[in-house]
C-alpha positions in Angstrom: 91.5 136.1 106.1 93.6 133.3 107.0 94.1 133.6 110.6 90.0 134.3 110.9 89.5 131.0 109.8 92.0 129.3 111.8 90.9 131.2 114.9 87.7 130.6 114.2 88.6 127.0 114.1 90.3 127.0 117.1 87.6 128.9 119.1 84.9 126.1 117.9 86.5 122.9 117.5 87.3 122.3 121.5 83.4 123.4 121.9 82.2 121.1 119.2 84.6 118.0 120.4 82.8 118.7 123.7 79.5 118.2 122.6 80.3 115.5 120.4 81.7 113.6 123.4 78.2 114.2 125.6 75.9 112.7 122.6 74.6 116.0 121.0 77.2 116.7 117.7 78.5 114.4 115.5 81.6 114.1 113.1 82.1 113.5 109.2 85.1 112.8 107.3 84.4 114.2 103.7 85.8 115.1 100.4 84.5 117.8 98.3 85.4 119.6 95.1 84.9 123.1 94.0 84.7 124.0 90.4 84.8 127.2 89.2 85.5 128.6 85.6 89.1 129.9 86.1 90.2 127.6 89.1 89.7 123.4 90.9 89.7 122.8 94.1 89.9 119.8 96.0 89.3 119.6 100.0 89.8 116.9 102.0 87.5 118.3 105.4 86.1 117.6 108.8 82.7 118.3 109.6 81.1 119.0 112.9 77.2 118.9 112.9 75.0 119.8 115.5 71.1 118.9 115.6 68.7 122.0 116.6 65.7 120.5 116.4 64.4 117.3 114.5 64.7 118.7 111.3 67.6 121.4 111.2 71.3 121.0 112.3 74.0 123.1 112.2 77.4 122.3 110.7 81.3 123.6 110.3 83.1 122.1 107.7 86.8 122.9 107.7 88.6 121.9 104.6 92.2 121.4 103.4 93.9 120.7 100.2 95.1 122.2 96.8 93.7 124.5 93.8 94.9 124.2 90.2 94.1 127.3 88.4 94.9 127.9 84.6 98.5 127.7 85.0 98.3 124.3 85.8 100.3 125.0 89.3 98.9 123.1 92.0 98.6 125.9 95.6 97.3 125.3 99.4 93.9 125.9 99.7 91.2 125.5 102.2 88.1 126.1 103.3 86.1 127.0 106.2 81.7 126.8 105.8 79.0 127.6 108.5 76.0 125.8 107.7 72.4 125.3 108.6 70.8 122.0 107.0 67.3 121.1 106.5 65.9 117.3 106.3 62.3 117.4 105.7 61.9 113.8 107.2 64.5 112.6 109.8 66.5 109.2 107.8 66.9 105.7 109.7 69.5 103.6 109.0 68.3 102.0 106.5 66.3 104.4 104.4 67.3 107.2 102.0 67.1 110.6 102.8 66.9 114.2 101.2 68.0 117.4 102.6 68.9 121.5 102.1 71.9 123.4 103.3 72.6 126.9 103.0 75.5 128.9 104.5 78.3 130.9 104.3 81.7 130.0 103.3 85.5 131.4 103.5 87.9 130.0 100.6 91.2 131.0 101.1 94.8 130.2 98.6 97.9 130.4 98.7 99.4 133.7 97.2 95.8 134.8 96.4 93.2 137.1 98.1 90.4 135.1 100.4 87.0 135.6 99.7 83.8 134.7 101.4 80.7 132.9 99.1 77.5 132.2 100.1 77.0 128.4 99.7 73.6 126.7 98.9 73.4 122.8 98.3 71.3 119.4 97.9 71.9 116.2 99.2 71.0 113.2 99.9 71.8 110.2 102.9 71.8 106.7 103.9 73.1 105.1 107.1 76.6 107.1 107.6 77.4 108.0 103.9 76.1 110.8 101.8 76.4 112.6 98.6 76.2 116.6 98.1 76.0 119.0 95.1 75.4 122.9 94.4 76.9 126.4 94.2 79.1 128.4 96.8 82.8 129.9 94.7 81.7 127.4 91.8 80.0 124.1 91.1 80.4 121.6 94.7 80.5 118.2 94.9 81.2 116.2 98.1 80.9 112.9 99.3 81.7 112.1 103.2 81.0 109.7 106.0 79.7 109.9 110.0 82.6 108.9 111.9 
């Protein structure tokens, strides 16, 4: 499960960088956290988010960082998501805005079996920064940044 992410990372990202560089994609630097009832997560990730029309892009959020589970014993963890987001209005600079994503996701651990969730949040935007929350492996919360 752990080499599908990665080479699915490494078949993307030189795609996504490309685009980036031409106008299309754009880049966040986020942190999100993943609570479930046995288990914490904590990712520090990279997003790569691709408009498809004025009011849906499409994102890949790769993810690293550590899980604490009831013994207390911090592992590697990570996470790799395939989104599609939906803002009803399009948000200026200056205003705030409110939007849908739904996905898939692949959580991987150290010593532990992967396993693929379905992910479904809400957020909402201003200027660069934004704010996240819903379900996918447990309760998400993220916060992140355009670069």
């Amino acid at each position: 499960m752990r080499g599908a992410i990665v080479a699915l990372a490494l078949v993307l990202a030189p795609a996504l960088a490309a685009q980036a560089r031409a106008g299309a994609s754009s880049f966040e630097l986020r942190m999100d956290g993943i609570l479930a009832r046995r288990s914490t997560m904590t990712h520090i990730g990279l997003g790569a988010t691709r408009p498809m029309s004025r009011n849906v892009e499409l994102q890949l959020v790769v993810g690293g960082g550590a899980t604490v589970r009831d013994d207390h014993d911090p592992r590697a963890s990570g996470r790799a998501d395939l989104l599609a987001r939906f803002a009803p209005a399009p948000v200026s600079a200056n205003r705030w805005g409110a939007y849908a994503s739904a996905g898939v996701g692949a959580l991987v651990e150290r010593d532990v079996e992967g396993r693929a969730v379905l992910v479904l949040l809400l957020g909402v935007r201003k200027g660069d920064g934004f704010f996240e929350a819903g379900l996918g492996g447990g309760v998400r919360l993220g916060v992140g940044m355009k670069l």
